[in-house]
ROSELO-112906 format. One record per residue (C-alpha): x, y, z; residue in three letters. Coordinates in Angstrom, 2 decimals, padded with zeros to 5 digits, m for minus. Example, Ala and Ser with C-alpha at 12.3 -4.5 7.8 and 13.67 -1.06 7.14 Angstrom:
! residues 2
+---------+---------+---------+-----+
|    east |   north |      up | res |
+---------+---------+---------+-----+
|  012.30 | m004.50 |  007.80 | ALA |
|  013.67 | m001.06 |  007.14 | SER |
+---------+---------+---------+-----+
***
This chain:
! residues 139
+---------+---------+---------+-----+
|    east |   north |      up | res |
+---------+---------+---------+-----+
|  112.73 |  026.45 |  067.65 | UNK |
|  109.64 |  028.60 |  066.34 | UNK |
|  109.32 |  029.97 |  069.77 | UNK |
|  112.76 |  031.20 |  070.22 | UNK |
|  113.02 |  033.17 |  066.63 | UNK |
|  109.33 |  034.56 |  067.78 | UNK |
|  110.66 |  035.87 |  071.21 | UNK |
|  114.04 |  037.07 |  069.38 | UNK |
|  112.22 |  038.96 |  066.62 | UNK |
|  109.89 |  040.52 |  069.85 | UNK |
|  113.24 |  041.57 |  071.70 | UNK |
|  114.56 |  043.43 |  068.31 | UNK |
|  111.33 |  044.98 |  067.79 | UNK |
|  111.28 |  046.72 |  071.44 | UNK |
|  114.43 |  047.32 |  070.38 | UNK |
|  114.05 |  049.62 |  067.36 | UNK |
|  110.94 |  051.46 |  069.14 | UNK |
|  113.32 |  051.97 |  072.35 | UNK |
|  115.74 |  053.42 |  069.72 | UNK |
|  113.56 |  055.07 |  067.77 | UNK |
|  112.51 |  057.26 |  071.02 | UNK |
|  116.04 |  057.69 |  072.38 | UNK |
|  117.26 |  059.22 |  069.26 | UNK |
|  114.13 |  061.73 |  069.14 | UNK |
|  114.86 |  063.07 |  072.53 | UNK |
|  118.39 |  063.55 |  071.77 | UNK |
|  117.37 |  065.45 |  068.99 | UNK |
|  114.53 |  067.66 |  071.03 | UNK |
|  116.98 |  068.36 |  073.54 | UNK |
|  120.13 |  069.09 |  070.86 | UNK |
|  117.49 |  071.71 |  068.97 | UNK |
|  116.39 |  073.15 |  072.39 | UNK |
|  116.83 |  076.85 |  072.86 | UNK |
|  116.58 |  076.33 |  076.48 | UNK |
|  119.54 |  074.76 |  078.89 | UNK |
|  117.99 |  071.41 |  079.89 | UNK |
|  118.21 |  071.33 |  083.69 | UNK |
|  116.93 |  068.51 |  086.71 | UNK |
|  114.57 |  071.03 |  088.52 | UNK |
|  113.50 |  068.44 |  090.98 | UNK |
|  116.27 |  067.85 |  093.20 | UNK |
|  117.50 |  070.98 |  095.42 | UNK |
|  121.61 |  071.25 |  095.51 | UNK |
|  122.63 |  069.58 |  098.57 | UNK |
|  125.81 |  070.26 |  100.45 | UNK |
|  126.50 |  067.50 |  103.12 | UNK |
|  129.62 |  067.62 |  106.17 | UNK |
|  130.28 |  065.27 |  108.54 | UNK |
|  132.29 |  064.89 |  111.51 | UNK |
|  132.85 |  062.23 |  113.95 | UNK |
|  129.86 |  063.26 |  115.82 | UNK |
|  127.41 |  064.38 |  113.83 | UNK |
|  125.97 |  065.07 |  110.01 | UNK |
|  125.50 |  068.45 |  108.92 | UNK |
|  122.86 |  068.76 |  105.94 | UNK |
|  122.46 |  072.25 |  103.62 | UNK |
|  119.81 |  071.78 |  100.98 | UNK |
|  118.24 |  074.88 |  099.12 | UNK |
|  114.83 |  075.15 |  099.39 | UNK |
|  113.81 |  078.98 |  098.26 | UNK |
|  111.01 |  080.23 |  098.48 | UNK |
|  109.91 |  077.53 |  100.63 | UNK |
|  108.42 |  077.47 |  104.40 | UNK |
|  108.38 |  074.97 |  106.30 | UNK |
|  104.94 |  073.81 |  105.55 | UNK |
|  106.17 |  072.41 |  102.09 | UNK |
|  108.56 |  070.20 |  103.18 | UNK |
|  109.23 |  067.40 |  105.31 | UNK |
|  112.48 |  065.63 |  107.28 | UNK |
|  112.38 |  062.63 |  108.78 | UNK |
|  114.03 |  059.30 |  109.54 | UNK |
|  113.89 |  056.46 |  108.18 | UNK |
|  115.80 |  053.67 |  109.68 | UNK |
|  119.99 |  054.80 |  108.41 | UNK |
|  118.28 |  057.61 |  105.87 | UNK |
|  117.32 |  060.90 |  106.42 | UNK |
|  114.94 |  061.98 |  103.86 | UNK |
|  113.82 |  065.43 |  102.60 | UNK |
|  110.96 |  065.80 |  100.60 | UNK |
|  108.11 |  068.20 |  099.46 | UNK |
|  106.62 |  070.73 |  096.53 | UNK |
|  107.87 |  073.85 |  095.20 | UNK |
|  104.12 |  075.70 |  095.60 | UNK |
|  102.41 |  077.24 |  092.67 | UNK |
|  102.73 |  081.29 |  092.97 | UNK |
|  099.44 |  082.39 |  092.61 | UNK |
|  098.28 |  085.96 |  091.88 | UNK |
|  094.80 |  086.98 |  091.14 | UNK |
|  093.99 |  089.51 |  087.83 | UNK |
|  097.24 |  088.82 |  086.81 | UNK |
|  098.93 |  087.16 |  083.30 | UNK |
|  102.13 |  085.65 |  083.75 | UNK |
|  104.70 |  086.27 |  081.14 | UNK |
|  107.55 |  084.26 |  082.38 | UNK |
|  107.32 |  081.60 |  084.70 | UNK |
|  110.99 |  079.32 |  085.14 | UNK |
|  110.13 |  078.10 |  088.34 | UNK |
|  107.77 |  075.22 |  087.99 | UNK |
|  105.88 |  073.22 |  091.03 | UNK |
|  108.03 |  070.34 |  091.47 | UNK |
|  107.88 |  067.57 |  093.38 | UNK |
|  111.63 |  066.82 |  095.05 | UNK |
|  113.31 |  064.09 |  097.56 | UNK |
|  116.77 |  063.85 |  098.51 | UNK |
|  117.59 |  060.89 |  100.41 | UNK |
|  120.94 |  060.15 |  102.95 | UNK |
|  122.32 |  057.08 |  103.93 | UNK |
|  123.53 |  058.23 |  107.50 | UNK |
|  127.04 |  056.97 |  108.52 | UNK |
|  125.94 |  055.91 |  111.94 | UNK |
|  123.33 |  055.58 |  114.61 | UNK |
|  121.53 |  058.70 |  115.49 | UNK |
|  120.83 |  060.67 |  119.19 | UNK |
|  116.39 |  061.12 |  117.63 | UNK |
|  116.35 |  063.53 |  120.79 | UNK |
|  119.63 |  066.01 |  119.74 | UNK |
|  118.30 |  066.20 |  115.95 | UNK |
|  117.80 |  070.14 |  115.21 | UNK |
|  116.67 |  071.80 |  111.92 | UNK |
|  116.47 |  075.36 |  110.72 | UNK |
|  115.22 |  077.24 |  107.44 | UNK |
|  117.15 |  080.21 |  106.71 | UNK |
|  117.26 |  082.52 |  103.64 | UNK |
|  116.11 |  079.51 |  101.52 | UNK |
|  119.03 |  077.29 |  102.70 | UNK |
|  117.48 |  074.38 |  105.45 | UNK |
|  120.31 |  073.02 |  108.08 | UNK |
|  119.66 |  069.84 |  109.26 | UNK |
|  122.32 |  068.57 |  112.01 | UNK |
|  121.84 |  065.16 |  112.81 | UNK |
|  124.28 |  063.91 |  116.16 | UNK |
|  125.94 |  060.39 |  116.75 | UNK |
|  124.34 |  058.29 |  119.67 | UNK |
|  127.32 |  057.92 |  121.84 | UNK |
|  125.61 |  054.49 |  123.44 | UNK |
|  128.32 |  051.96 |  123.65 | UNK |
|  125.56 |  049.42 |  122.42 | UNK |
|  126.53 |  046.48 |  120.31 | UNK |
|  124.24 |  046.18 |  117.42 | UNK |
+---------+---------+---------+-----+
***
């Protein structure tokens, strides 16, 4: 019985810490100046048709040498860093775009064609069409 009040009296102290913390970041983020805002995931616009899976993510600012695409069994994943801008001599003032990390992951709705796949980065918007294998395979 000693045991079970200990392990109670444990659970409402992690509790009142967990609490505790919760209620301060409300409070940092109610007295912020600033909007608070998820930079780490790119807005992602995704169509599909009965033959293939259109993808438009925005990645500004970004070549192609900071991301990545690629399968994953049913997911397509996109993933990469928002590079640090770097100047020499120089003092920055403002800087609102911060080097991120980001993913964004897709559950595809069916098997894919790997061969017909075809990307393109375009004023800071990357296209990813992804086609259905027509093989009349059963899985």
């Amino acid at each position: 019985m000693h045991d079970n009040y200990d392990s109670l009296e444990k659970i409402r102290f992690i509790h009142g810490l967990m609490k505790k913390e919760v209620e301060e970041l409300i409070k940092f983020i109610s007295s912020s100046k600033v909007e608070v805002v998820e930079t780490s995931t790119p807005p992602m616009d995704v169509v599909i048709s009965d033959d293939e899976v259109i993808i438009f993510i925005e990645l500004a600012g970004l070549s192609t040498n900071d991301f990545t695409v690629y399968q994953y069994d049913d997911l397509i994943v996109i993933e990469g860093v928002r590079p640090k801008i770097k100047i020499p001599n120089v003092t920055f003032v403002r800087v609102e775009r911060e080097t991120v990390k980001f993913k964004r992951v897709l559950r595809l709705p069916f098997s894919v064609n790997d061969g017909e796949t075809k990307a393109k980065l375009k004023d800071g918007v990357l296209e990813v069409r992804i086609f259905r294998d027509n093989c009349d395979c059963d899985f």
